[in-house]
N, C-alpha and C positions, 0 to 999 in steps of 0.2 A: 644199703647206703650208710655211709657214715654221721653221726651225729656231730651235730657244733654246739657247744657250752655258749652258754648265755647267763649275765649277770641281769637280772629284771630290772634295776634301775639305772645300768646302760642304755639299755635300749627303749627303757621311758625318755632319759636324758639324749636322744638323737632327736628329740624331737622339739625344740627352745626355741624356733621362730614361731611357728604358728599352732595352735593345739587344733586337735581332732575333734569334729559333731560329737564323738563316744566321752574326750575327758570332757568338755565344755558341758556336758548332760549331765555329767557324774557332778561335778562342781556345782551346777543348777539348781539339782535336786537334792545335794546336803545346804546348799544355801536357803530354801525353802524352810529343809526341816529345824535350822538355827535359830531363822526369821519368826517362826510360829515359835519354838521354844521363847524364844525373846521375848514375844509378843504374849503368851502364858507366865514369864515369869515376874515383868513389870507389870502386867493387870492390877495385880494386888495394890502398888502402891498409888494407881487412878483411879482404883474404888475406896480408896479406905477412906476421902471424906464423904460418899457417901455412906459405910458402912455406919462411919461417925452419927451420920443424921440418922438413919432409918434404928439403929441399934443402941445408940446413943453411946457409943464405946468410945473409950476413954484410951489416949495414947497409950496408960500402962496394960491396958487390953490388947491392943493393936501391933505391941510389939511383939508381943510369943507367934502372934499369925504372921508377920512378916518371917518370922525366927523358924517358924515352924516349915513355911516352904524352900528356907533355904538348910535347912537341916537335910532334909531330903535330898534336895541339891547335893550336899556333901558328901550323906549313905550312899545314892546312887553314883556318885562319880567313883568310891573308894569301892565297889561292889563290879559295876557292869567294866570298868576299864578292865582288868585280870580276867573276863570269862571275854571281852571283845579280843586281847589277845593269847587265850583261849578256844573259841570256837569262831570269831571271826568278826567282821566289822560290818558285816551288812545285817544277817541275823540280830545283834544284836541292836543295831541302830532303827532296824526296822519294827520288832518289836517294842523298843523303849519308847516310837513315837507313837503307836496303839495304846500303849499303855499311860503316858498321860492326857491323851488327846481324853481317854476314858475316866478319868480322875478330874480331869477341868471341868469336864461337864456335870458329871455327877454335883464339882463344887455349887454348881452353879443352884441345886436346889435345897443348899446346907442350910437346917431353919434358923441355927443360932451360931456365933461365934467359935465357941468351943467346937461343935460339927465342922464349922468351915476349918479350922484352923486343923483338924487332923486331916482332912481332906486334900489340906495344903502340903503338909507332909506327905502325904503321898504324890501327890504328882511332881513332888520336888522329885523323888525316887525316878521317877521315868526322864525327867529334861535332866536330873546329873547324868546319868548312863545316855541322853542320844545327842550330849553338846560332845564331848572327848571323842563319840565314833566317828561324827561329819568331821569332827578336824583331822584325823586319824585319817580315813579314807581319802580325804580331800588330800592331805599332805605324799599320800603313797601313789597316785594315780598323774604327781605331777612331776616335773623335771628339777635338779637340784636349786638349777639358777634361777627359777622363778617360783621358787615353794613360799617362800615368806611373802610376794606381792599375791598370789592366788590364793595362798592361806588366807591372810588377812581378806583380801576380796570376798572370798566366800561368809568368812565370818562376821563382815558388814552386815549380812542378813539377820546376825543377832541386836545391831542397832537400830537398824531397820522397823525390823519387829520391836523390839520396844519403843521406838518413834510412835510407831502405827497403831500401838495401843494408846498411847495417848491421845492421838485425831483422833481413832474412836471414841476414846470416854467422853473425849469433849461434844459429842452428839449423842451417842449409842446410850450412855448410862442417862444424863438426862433424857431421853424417849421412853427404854425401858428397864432402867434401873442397873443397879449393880448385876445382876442377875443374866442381863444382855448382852453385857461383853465375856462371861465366862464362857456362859456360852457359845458366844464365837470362838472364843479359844477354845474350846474342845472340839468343834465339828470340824475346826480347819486339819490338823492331824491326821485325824479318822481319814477325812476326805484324801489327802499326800499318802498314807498309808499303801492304798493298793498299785500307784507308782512305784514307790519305793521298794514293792515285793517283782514286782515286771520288771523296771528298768535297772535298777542300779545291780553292778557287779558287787563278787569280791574282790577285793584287794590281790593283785595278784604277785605283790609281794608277802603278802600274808601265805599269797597259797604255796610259793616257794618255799617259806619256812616250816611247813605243814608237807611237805613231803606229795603237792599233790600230781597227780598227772601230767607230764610236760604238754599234751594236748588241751589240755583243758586252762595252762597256762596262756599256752600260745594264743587262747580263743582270744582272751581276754587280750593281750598284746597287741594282736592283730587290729584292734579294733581302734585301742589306745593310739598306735602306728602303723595307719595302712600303708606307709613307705616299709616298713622293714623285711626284709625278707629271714620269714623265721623257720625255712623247709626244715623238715627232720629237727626241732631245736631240742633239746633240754637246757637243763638251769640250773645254775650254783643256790647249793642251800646254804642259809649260813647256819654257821655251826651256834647250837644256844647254849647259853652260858649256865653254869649247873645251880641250879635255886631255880623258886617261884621267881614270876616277871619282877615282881613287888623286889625281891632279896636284888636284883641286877639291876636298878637305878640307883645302887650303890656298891656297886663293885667296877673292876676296870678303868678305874680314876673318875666315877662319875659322881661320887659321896658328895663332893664338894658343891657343883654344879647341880645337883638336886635342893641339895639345903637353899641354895640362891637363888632358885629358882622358884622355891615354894616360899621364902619371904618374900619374892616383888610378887607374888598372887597374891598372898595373904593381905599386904598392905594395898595394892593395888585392888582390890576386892571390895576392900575393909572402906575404903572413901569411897569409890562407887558406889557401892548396897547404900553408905548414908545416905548420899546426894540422892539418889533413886527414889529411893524409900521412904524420906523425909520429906525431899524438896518441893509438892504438890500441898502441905503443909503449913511447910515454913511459908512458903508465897501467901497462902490465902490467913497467914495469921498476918502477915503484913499490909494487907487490905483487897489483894485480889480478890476477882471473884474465881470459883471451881474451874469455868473454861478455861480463862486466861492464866491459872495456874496448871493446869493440861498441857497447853499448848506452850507453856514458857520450858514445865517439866519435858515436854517432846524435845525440847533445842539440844537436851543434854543427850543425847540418842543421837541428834542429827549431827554435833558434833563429832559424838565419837566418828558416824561411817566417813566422812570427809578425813579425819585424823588418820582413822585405820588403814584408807587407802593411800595417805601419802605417805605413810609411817612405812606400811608396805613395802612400796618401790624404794624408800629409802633404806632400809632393812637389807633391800637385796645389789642396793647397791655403794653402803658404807658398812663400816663397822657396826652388827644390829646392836650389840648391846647399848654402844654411847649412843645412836640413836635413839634407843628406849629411854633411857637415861636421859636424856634432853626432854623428849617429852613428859617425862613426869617431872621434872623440873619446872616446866611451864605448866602443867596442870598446877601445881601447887601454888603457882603465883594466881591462877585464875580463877583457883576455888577461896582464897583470900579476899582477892575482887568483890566475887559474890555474896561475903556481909557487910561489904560498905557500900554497895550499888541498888539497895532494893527500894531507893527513894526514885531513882530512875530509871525507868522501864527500857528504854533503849541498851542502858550499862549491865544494866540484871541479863536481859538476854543477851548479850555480847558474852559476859564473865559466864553464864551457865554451857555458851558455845565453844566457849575458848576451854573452860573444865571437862565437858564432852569429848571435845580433843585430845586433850593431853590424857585425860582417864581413861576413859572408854578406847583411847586409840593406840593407847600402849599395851591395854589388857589384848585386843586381838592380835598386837604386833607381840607379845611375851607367848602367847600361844603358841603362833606361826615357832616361835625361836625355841621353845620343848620340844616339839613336833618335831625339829631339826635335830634336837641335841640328842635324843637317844635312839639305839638300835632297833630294825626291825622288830624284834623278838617280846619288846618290853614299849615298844614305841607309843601302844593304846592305853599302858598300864601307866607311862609316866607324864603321858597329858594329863589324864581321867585325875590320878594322886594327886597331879601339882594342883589342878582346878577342887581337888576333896580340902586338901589344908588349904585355901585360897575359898573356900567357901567357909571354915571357921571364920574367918575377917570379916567375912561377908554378915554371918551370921552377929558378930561382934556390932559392925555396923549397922546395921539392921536397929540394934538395940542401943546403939549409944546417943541415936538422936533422941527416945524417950526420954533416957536418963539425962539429957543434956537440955531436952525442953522443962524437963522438970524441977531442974535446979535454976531454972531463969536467965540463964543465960543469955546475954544478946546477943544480939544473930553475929555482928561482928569479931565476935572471940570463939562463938560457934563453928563457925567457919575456917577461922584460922585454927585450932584443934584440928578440922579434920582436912589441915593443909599439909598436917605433920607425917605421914601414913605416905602420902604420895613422896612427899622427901625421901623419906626411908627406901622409898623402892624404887629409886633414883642412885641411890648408893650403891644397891646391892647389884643392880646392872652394871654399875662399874667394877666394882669387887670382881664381878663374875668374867668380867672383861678382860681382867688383868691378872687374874686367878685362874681361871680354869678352858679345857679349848674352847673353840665357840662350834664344833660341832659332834657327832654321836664318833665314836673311836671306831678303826674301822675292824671289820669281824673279817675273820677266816672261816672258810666257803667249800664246802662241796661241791659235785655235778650230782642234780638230782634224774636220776638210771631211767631212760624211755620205755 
């Protein structure tokens, strides 16, 4: 019998009214493993008053352990992205979430600071390499027209999880210490782990590029689209462009739209990590007590997932860029807010929600729109990069609230400093809007031989 050529992301893209049990499962369970990373990588900044009490550590102590887990963060995104599109997105998504799930717990019995803080650094290694795979996977399993609202959706689980660690600290650490909530963050992982080796596929657009078995393609399709009929099929390979993944996020007119895409991480990143990292702080130097600075710091989380999902469906259905670009526009006006509202508790948590928003909701809506802009081939390698330089900012931020509590600054000039970072990567969305396409260039393709 004769065989029929098939493009894999045609016949994802037959499917834009309703999705499949199979993709909604795949979406599920990278939404899980984002939500736990979330919820592992803001822990730190809901214990650290009490690391303050119990350790008596001093913010210029405080800052290298924040610094220290998002270093990690940034090894493991510039490391696990090139071996995900390398050997694939589930291998390594599934291993990176064993392996900090391993690392959070262990943090959890670090006797001293200095222990914790390299401890940190490691698990930073495992949540950089398993955020870029769930977006990567997530992005490849769905259809073109609704990739930016299900991207984002999915990666609502990363505000989620950092909401969620907040509720907890606000009970968990007062019951049983700083110590209670790591280790929640490490058993939940562990626990997701043997899902994630059972259920979740490969990418079977990864596997197209990989030369692998048009049946083994098919499985994976079939399941994707039980309407399609894939008898006899084979599948166009695309042809990869000659360099490492890393050398082909600047080749083919992409130079431009990487560099722009790695400053609104960078900046984008850089006022997030502060707000995050600081803001459970800055509140209880302003008279709160710990809980009610938990729970004011959750709002910034709960913003972002309501932002991300509307930002989302706006993304896929206007111009993404000037829609990111808006929103960080409005983040910037709202993290201003929040140093002249901390005399009113209703205004603080308004301006921490409206920052939420606009921050947290553009960071997963710039994700969704990487994910979009480059080719199969490099497409794990230029999430993972753009979130590795968008974790320098982070790492940056992390550290400038030390250095900015230390110089005495009032919270209102505080704030307005770190309203400047969100500007900037409001710009660059537009730059990138009017400068460069707004999607990945298209590749010339093979049939891969039955």
């Amino acid at each position: 019998m004769s065989h029929r050529t098939f493009d894999v992301q045609e016949v994802v893209n037959t499917n834009t009214t309703r999705l499949s049990a199979f993709q909604k499962r795949v979406i599920f369970l990278c939404f899980l493993v984002v939500a736990i990373d979330g919820f592992d990588t803001a822990a730190i900044g809901f214990i650290a008053p009490s690391l303050k009490a119990s350790w008596g550590a001093t913010p210029a102590e405080l800052a290298p352990l924040f610094a220290a887990g998002l270093f990690g963060l940034m090894a493991g995104a510039f490391v696990f992205g090139p071996l995900a599109d390398r050997f694939g997105r589930k291998p390594v998504l599934t291993l990176t979430t064993i392996f900090f799930g391993l690392a959070t717990l262990a943090s959890a019995f670090a006797p001293d600071i200095q222990t914790l803080t390299i401890l940190r650094f490691i698990t930073g290694l495992g949540l950089g390499g398993a955020m870029p795979a769930s977006i990567t996977l997530t992005a490849e399993v769905c259809p073109d027209k609704r990739r930016s609202s299900l991207v984002t959706l999915m990666f609502c689980g990363f505000t989620i999880g950092s909401a969620s660690a907040g509720l907890a600290a606000s009970s968990i650490v007062s019951t049983f210490g700083w110590q209670g909530l790591l280790i929640m963050g490490g058993v939940l992982p562990l626990a997701l782990s043997p899902f994630l080796i059972a259920l979740l596929p490969e990418s079977p657009r990864f596997l197209a590029t990989r030369g692998a078995e048009p049946a083994r393609i098919t499985e994976v399709l079939q399941k994707m689209v039980p309407s399609a009929d894939l008898t006899n099929a084979t599948y166009t390979r695309p042809v990869k462009a000659p360099g490492s993944p890393v050398s082909q996020l600047f080749k083919d007119g992409l130079a431009l739209g990487t560099l722009l895409i790695w400053a609104t991480f960078f900046m984008s990143l850089l006022v997030f990590y502060l707000l995050s990292s600081w803001l459970p702080l800055l509140i209880t130097s302003a008279g709160f007590t710990l809980e009610k600075a938990s729970l004011m710091g959750a709002t910034l989380a709960a913003g972002g997932t309501v932002g991300a999902i509307l930002i989302g469906r706006l993304m896929d259905r206007f111009e993404p860029h000037k829609v990111l670009a808006l929103a960080y526009l409005v983040a910037g006006g709202f993290v201003i807010l929040l140093g002249n509202a901390v005399s009113q508790p209703w205004l603080l948590v308004l301006a921490i929600f409206g920052a939420g928003f606009g921050v947290a909701g553009a960071q997963v809506g710039v994700n969704a729109l990487a994910a979009g802009f480059y080719p199969t081939t490099s497409r794990a390698t230029g999430v993972s990069w753009a979130n590795a330089v968008g974790r320098t900012g982070s790492v940056l931020g992390s550290m400038v609230g030390g250095v900015l509590l230390s110089l005495g600054w009032d919270l209102p000039t505080v704030f307005a400093a770190a309203a400047v970072p969100a500007i900037l990567a409001a710009v660059a969305m537009f730059a990138k809007s009017r400068l460069t396409r707004p999607a990945a260039p298209v590749v010339t393709a093979k049939p891969v031989q039955a």
